[in-house]
Steps between C-alpha positions, in 0.01 A plus 500: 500500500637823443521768753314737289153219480610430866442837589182514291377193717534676833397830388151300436536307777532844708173602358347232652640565824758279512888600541832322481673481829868296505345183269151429667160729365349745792132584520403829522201705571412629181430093401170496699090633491300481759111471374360843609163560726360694170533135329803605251835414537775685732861455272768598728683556221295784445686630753847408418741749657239635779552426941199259589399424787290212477250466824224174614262661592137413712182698594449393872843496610676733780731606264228606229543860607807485327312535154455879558896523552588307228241723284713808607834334469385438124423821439776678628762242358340427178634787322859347586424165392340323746188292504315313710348148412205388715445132557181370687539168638289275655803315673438616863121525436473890520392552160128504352353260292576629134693775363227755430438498861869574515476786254197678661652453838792652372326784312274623755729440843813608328491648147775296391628552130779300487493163338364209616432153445274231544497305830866258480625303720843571572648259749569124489529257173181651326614883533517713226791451291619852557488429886705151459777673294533763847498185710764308211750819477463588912312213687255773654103471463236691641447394832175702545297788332662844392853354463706667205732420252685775377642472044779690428533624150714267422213238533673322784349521923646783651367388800208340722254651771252360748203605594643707787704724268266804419495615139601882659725335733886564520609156425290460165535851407870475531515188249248663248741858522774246404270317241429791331837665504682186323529448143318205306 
């Protein structure tokens, strides 16, 4: 193979999300979709070069106040590159029935614009493939509603958050500063 087809190859390959690291192929990011609560589908790779900050989310949790702070934290931040990803899951049974409840909950309590998807599981063997790559490239998984992953632009984790760590807190707000100030 020549190096000029070879780089051809992984120059498509990075399109799909997928980078050359030493001799093995990395996942990244950009490679997955979510299906969203309007019933399309959410392409990260849409995104490509953005901060996310990828959230499971619940309606009757303690932590579901957090919605109105990661509303703000979208706003203020998405003009740098940030986004935030909602996730309802029904893993710790918080979460309503279907995903329209989701969405009006969401609407009316919080008036949350930024996307979301379709109620995922995201721990154990039948997670969402986006959530078993986290758990394949750091061996961390939700352990309860309102825990974060944070994307860097480069599509890899930047880092992980539970539930604890507010989105306007100084731990998360440090790593989305640093997120958002590093180069894809």
């Amino acid at each position: 193979m020549t190096e000029m087809s070879r780089r051809v190859l992984l120059g498509g390959a990075g399109l799909l999300g997928l980078v050359q690291e030493g001799t093995a192929m990395e996942q990244l990011a950009w490679g997955f979709s979510f299906p969203s609560i309007e019933g399309d589908t959410l392409a990260l790779s849409a995104l490509t070069g953005r901060v996310l900050l990828v959230v499971n989310t619940a309606s009757f949790c303690g932590y579901t106040n957090q919605y109105a702070a990661l509303q703000k934290l979208h706003k203020a931040r998405g003009a740098e590159g940030l986004t935030v990803i909602g996730i309802p899951s029904q893993d710790f049974n918080q979460e309503s029935a279907s995903a329209s409840e989701v969405k009006k909950f969401c609407d009316t309590q919080f008036g949350i614009d930024f996307p979301m998807t379709t109620i995922l599981k995201v721990r154990g063997a039948h997670a969402d493939p986006f959530y078993r790559w986290v758990k394949g490239a750091t061996g961390w998984e939700p352990g309860w509603n309102f825990c974060k992953v944070l994307v860097g632009r480069n599509g890899r984790v930047a880092g992980t958050f539970g539930s604890g760590d507010e989105p306007g807190g100084a731990r998360l707000s440090a790593a989305v500063g640093a997120a958002l100030g590093a180069r894809a």
